[in-house]
C-alpha positions as protocol buffer text, in pm:
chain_id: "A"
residue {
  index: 1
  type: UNK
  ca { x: -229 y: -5202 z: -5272 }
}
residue {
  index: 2
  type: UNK
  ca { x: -463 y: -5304 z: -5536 }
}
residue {
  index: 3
  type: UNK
  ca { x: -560 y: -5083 z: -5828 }
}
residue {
  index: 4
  type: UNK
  ca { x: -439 y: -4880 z: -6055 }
}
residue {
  index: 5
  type: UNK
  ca { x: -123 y: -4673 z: -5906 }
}
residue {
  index: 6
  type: UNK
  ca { x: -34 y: -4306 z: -5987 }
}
residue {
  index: 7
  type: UNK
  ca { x: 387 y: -4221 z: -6016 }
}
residue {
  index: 8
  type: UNK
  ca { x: 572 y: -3917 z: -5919 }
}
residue {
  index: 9
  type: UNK
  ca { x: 892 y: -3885 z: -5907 }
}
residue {
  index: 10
  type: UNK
  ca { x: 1073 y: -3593 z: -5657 }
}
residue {
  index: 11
  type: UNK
  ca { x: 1385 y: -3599 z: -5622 }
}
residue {
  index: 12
  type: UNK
  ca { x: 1485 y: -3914 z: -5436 }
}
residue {
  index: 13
  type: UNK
  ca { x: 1106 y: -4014 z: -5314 }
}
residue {
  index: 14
  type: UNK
  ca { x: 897 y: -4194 z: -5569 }
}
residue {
  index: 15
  type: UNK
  ca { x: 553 y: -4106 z: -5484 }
}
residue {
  index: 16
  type: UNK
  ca { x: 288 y: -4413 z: -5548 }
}
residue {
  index: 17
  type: UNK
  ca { x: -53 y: -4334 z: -5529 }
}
residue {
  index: 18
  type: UNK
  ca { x: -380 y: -4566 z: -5481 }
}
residue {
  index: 19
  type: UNK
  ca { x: -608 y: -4323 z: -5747 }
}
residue {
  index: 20
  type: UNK
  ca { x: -886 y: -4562 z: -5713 }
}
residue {
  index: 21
  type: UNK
  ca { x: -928 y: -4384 z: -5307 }
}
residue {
  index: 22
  type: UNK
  ca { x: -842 y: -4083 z: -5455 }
}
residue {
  index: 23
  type: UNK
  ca { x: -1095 y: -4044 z: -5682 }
}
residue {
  index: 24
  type: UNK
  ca { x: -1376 y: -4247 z: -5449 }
}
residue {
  index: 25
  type: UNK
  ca { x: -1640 y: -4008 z: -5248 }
}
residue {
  index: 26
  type: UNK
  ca { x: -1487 y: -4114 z: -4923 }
}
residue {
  index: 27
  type: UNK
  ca { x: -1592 y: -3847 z: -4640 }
}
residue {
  index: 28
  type: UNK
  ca { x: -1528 y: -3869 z: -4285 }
}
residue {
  index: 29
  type: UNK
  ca { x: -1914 y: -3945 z: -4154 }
}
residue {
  index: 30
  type: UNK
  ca { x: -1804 y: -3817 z: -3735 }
}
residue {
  index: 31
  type: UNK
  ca { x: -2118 y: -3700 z: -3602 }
}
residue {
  index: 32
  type: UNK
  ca { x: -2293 y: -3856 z: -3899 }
}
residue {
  index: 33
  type: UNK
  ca { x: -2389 y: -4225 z: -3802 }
}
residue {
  index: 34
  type: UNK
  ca { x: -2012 y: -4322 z: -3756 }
}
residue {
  index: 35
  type: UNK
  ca { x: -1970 y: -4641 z: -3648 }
}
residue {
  index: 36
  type: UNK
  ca { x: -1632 y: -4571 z: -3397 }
}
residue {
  index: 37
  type: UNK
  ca { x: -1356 y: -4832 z: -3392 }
}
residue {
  index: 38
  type: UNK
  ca { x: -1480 y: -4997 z: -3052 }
}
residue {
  index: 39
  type: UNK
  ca { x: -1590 y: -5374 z: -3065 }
}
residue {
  index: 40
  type: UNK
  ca { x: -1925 y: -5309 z: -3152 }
}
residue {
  index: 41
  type: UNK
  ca { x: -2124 y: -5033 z: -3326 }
}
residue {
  index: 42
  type: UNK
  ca { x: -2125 y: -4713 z: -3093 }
}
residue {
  index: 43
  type: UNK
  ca { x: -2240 y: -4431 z: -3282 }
}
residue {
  index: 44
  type: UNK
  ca { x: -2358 y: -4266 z: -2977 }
}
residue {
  index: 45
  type: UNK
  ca { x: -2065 y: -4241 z: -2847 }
}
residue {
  index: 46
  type: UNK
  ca { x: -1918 y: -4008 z: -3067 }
}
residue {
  index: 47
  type: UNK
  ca { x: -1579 y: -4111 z: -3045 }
}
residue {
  index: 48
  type: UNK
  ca { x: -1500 y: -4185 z: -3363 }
}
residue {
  index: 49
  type: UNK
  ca { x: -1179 y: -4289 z: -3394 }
}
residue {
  index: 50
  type: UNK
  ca { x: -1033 y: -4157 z: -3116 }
}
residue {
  index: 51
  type: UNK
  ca { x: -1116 y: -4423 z: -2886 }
}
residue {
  index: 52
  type: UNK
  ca { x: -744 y: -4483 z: -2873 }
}
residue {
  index: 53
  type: UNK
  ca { x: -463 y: -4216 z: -2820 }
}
residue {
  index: 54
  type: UNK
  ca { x: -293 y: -4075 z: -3099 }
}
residue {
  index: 55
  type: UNK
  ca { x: 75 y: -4165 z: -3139 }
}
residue {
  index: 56
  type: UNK
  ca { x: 312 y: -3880 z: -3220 }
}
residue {
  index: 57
  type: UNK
  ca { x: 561 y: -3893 z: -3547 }
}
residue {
  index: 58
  type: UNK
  ca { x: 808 y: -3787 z: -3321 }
}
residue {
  index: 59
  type: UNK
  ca { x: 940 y: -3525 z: -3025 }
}
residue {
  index: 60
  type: UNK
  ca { x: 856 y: -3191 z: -3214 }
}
residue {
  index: 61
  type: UNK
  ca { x: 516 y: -3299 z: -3231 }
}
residue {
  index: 62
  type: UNK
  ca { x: 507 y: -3399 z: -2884 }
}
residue {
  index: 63
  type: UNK
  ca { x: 636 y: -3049 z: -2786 }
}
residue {
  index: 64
  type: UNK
  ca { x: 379 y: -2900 z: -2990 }
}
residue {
  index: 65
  type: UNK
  ca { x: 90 y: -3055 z: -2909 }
}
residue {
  index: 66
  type: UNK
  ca { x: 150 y: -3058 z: -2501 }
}
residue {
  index: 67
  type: UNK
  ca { x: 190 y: -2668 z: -2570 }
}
residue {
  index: 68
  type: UNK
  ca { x: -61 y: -2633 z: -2762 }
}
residue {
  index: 69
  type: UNK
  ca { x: -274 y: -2838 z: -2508 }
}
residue {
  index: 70
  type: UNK
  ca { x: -186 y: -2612 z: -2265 }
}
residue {
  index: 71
  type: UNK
  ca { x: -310 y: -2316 z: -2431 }
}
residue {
  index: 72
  type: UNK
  ca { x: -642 y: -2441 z: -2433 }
}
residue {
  index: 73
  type: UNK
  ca { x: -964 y: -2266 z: -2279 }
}
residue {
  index: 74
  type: UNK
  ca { x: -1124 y: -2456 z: -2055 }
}
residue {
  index: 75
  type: UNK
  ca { x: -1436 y: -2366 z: -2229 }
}
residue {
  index: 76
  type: UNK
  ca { x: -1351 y: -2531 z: -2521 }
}
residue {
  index: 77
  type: UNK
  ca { x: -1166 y: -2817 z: -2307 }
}
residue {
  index: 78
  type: UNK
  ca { x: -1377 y: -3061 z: -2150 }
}
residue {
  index: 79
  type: UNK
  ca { x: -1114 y: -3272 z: -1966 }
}
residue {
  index: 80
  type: UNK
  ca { x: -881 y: -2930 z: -1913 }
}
residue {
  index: 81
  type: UNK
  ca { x: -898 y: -3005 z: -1520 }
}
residue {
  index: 82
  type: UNK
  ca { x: -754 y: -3337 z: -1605 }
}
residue {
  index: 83
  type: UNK
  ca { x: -520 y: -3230 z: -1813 }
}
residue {
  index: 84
  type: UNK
  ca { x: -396 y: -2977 z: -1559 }
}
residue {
  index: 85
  type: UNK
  ca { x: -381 y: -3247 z: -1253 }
}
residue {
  index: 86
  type: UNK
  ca { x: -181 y: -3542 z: -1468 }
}
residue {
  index: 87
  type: UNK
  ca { x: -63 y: -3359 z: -1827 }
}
residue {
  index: 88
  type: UNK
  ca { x: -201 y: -3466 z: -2175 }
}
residue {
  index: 89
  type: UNK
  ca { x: 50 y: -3775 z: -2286 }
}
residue {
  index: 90
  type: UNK
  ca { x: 38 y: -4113 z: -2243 }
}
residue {
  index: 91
  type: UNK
  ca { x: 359 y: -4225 z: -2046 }
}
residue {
  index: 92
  type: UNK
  ca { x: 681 y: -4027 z: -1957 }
}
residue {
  index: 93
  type: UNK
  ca { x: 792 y: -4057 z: -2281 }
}
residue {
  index: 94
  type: UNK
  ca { x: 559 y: -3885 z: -2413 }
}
residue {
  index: 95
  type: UNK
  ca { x: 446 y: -4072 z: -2740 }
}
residue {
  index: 96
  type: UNK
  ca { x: 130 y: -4049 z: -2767 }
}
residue {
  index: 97
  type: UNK
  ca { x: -174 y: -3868 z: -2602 }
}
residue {
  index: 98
  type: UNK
  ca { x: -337 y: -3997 z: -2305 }
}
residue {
  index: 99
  type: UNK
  ca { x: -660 y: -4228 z: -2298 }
}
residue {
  index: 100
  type: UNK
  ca { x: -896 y: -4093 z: -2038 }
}
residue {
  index: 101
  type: UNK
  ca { x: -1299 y: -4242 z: -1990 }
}
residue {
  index: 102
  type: UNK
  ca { x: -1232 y: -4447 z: -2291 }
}
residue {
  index: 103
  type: UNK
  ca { x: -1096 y: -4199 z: -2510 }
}
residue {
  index: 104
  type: UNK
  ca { x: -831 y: -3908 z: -2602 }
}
residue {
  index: 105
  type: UNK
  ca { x: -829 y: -3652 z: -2386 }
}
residue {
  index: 106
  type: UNK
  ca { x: -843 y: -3397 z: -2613 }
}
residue {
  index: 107
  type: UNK
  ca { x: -1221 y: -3495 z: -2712 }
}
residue {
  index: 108
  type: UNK
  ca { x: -1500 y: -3359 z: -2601 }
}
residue {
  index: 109
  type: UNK
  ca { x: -1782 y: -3615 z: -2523 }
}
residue {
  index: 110
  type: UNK
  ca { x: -2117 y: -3557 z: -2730 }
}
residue {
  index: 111
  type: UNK
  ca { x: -2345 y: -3291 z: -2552 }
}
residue {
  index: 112
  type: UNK
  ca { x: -2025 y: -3104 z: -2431 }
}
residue {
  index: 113
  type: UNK
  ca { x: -2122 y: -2723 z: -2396 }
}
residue {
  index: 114
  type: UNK
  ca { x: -1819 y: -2585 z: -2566 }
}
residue {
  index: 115
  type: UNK
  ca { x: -1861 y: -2833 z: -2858 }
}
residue {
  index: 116
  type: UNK
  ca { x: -1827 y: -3208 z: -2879 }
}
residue {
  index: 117
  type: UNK
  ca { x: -1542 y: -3354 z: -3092 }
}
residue {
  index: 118
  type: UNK
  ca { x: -1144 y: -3280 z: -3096 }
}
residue {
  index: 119
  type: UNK
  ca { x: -1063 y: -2932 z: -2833 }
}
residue {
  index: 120
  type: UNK
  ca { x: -750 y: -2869 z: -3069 }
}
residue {
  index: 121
  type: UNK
  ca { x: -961 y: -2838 z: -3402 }
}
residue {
  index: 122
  type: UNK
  ca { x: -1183 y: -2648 z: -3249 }
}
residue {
  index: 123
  type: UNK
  ca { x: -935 y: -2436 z: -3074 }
}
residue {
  index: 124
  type: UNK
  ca { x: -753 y: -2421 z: -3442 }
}
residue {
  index: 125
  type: UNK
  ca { x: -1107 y: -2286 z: -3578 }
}
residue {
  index: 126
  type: UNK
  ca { x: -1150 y: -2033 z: -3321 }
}
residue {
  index: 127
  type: UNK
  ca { x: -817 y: -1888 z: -3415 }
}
residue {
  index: 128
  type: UNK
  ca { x: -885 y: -1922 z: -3767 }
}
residue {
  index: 129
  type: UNK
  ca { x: -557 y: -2140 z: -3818 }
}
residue {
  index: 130
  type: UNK
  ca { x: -579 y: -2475 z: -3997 }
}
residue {
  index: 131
  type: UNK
  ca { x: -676 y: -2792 z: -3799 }
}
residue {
  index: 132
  type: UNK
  ca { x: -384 y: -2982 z: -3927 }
}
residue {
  index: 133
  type: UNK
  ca { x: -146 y: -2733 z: -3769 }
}
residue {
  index: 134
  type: UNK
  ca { x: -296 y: -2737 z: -3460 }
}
residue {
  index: 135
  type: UNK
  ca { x: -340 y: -3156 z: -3426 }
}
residue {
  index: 136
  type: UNK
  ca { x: -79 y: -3496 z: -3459 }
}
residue {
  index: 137
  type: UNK
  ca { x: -13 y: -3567 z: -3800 }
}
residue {
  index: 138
  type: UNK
  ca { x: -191 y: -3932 z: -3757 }
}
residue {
  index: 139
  type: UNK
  ca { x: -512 y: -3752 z: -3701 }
}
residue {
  index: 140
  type: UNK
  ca { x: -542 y: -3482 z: -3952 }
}
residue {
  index: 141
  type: UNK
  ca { x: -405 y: -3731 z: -4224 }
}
residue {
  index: 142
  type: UNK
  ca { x: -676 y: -3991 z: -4141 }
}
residue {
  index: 143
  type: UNK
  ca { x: -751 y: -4192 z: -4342 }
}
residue {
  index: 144
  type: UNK
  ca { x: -448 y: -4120 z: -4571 }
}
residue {
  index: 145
  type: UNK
  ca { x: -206 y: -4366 z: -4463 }
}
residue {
  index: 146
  type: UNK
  ca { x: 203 y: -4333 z: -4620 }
}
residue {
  index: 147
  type: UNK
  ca { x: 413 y: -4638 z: -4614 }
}
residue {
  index: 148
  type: UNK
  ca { x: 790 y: -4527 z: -4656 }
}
residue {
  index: 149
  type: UNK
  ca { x: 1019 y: -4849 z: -4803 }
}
residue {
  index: 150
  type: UNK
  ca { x: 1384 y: -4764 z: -4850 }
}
residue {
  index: 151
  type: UNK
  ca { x: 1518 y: -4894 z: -5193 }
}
residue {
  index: 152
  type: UNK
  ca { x: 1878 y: -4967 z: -5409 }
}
residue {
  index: 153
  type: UNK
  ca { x: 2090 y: -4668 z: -5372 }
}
residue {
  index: 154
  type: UNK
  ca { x: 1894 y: -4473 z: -5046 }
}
residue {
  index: 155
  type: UNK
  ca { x: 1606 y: -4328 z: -5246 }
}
residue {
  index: 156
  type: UNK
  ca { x: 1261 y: -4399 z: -5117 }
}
residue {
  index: 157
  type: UNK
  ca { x: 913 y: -4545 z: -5234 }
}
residue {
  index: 158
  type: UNK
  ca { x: 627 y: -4334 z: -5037 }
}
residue {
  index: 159
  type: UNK
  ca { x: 299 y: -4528 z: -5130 }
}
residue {
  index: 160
  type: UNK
  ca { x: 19 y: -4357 z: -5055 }
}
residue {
  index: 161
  type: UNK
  ca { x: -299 y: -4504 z: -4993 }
}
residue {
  index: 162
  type: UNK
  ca { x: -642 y: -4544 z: -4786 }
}
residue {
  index: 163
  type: UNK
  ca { x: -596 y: -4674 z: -4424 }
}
residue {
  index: 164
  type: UNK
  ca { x: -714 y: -5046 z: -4349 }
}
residue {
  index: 165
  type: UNK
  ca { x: -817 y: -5231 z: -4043 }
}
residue {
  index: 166
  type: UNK
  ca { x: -466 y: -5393 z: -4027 }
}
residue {
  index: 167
  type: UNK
  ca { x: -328 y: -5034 z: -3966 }
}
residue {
  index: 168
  type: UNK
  ca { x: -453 y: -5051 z: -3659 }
}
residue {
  index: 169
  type: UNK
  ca { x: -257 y: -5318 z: -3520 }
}
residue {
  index: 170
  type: UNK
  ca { x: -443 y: -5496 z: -3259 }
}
residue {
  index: 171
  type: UNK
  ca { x: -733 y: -5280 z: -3216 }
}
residue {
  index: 172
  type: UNK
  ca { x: -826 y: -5381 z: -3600 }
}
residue {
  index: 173
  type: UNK
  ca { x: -870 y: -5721 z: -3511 }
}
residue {
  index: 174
  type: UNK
  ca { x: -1158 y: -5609 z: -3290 }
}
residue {
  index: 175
  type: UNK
  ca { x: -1290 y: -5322 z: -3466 }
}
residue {
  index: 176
  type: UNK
  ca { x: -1685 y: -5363 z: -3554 }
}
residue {
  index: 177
  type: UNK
  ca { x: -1610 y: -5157 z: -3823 }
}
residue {
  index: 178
  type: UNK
  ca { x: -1375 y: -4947 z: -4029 }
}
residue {
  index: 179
  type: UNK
  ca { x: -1478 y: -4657 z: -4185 }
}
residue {
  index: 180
  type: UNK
  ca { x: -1287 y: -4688 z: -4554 }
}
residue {
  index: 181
  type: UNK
  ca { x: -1456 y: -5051 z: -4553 }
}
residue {
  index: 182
  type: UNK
  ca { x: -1793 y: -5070 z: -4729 }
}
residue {
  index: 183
  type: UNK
  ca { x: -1967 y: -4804 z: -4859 }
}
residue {
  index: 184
  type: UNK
  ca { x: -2123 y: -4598 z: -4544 }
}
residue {
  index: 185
  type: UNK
  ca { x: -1872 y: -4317 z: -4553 }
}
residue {
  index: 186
  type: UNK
  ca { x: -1868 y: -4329 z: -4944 }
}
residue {
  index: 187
  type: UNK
  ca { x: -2098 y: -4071 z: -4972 }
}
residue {
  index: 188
  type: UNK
  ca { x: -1945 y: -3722 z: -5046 }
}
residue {
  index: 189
  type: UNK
  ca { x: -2006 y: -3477 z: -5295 }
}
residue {
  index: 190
  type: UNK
  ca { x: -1584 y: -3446 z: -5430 }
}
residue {
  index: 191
  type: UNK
  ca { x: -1372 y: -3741 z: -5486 }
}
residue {
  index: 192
  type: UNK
  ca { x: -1127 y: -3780 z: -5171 }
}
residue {
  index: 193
  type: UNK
  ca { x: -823 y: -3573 z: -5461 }
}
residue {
  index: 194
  type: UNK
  ca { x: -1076 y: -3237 z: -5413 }
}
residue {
  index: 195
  type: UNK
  ca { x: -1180 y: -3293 z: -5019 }
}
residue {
  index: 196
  type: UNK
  ca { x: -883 y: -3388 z: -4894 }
}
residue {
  index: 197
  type: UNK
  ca { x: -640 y: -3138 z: -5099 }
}
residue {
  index: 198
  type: UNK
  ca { x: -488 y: -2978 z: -4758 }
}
residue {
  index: 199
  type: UNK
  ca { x: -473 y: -3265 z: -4618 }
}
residue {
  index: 200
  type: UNK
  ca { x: -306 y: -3421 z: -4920 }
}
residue {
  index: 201
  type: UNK
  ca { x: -75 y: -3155 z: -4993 }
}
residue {
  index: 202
  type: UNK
  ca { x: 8 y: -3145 z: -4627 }
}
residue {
  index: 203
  type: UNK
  ca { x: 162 y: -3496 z: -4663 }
}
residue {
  index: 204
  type: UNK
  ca { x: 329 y: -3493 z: -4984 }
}
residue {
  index: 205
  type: UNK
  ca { x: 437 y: -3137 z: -5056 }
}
residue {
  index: 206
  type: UNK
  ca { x: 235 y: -2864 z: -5300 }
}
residue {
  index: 207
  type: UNK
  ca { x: 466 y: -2938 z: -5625 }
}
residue {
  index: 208
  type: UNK
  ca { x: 380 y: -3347 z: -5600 }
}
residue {
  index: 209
  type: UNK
  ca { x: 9 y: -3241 z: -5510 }
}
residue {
  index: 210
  type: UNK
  ca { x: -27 y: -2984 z: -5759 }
}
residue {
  index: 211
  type: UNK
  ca { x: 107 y: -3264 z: -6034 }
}
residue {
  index: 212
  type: UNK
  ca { x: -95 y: -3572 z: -5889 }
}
residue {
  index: 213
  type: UNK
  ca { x: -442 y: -3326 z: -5923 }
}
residue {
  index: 214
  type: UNK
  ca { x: -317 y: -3234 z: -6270 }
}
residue {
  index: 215
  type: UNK
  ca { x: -258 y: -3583 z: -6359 }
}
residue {
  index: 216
  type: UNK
  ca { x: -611 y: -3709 z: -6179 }
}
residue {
  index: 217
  type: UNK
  ca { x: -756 y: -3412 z: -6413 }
}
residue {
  index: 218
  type: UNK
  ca { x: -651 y: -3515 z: -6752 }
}
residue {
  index: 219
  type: UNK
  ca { x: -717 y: -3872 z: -6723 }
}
residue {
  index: 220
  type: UNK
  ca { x: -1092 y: -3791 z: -6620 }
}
residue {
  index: 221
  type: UNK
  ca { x: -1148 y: -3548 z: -6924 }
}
């Protein structure tokens, strides 16, 4: 990670930060000229990054989401037949969601009539809950990425940072484009710290959140 780095200890995590991302004006541009993750530019397509499944952090989530998939109005569910006829994961073990005409199954294709993009954020709105409760942790936390490293004595370094192409694995080696790349998704009104504060608090806790703004704060005024 280059860049200056932000450090907070709690307890036995030390938190690292990449404050350079957190103070850019990173926005997520969906629906706005975004690019996708697909070989070449397909803004059309809507996709996004959800050309690919999302992988689940672990059973729980799995459990969740397939229940909360199946709670879904077909209204607001474009592939909810599908889902019905062959279920919403990936394989029988059920780690990730399933890929279906080229994307998740959970998002609704451009011109859609109950909405285009992801059915469980829009489901999550409709109840007035919070997105990030309703969807897998990689996609409500994109493009915050956490790398855990164990250290001396079984306490842990979390370093927090923007996602890269080489997150992707594979798929990064083809991507046309990645969205935290450049400057075409640069272009928000708050630095990342302010529009991504659920989000960010969501993955690190309120007391480490609540410190990190504090420190972000001071060093600005």
């Amino acid at each position: 990670m280059e860049g200056p780095i932000e450090e907070i200890e709690d307890g036995e995590v030390v938190w690292r930060f990449d404050t350079a991302f957190l103070r850019s004006k990173w926005t997520c541009i969906w629906g706005r000229g975004c690019l996708g993750i697909l070989p070449e530019p397909s803004p059309a397509l809507g996709q996004g990054c959800c050309s690919v499944g999302a992988e689940f952090e672990d059973e729980d989530e799995a459990r969740l989401i397939g229940a909360l998939g199946a709670t879904l109005d077909p209204v607001r569910f474009q592939y909810h037949a599908e889902a019905q006829a062959g279920g919403v994961f990936n394989d029988g073990n059920r780690t990730g969601t399933r890929v279906i005409d080229g994307a998740c199954i959970f998002l609704n294709r451009p011109g859609f009539s109950g909405g285009a993009g992801c059915a469980l954020h829009l489901a999550a709105l409709d109840s007035g809950e919070r997105p990030q409760d309703w969807k897998p942790a990689v996609c409500w936390q994109l493009p915050i990425k956490v790398d855990w490293e164990v250290v001396d004595g079984g306490s842990e370094v979390a370093t927090v940072r923007r996602w890269t192409r080489a997150d992707w694995g594979a798929e990064g080696d083809t991507m046309a484009w990645c969205c935290t790349e450049g400057d075409r998704a640069y272009v928000g009104e708050l630095p990342v710290i302010e529009s991504l504060a659920q989000e960010l608090e969501g993955t690190v806790g309120t007391e480490v959140f609540v410190e990190l703004r504090r420190r972000l704060a001071s060093e600005d005024s």
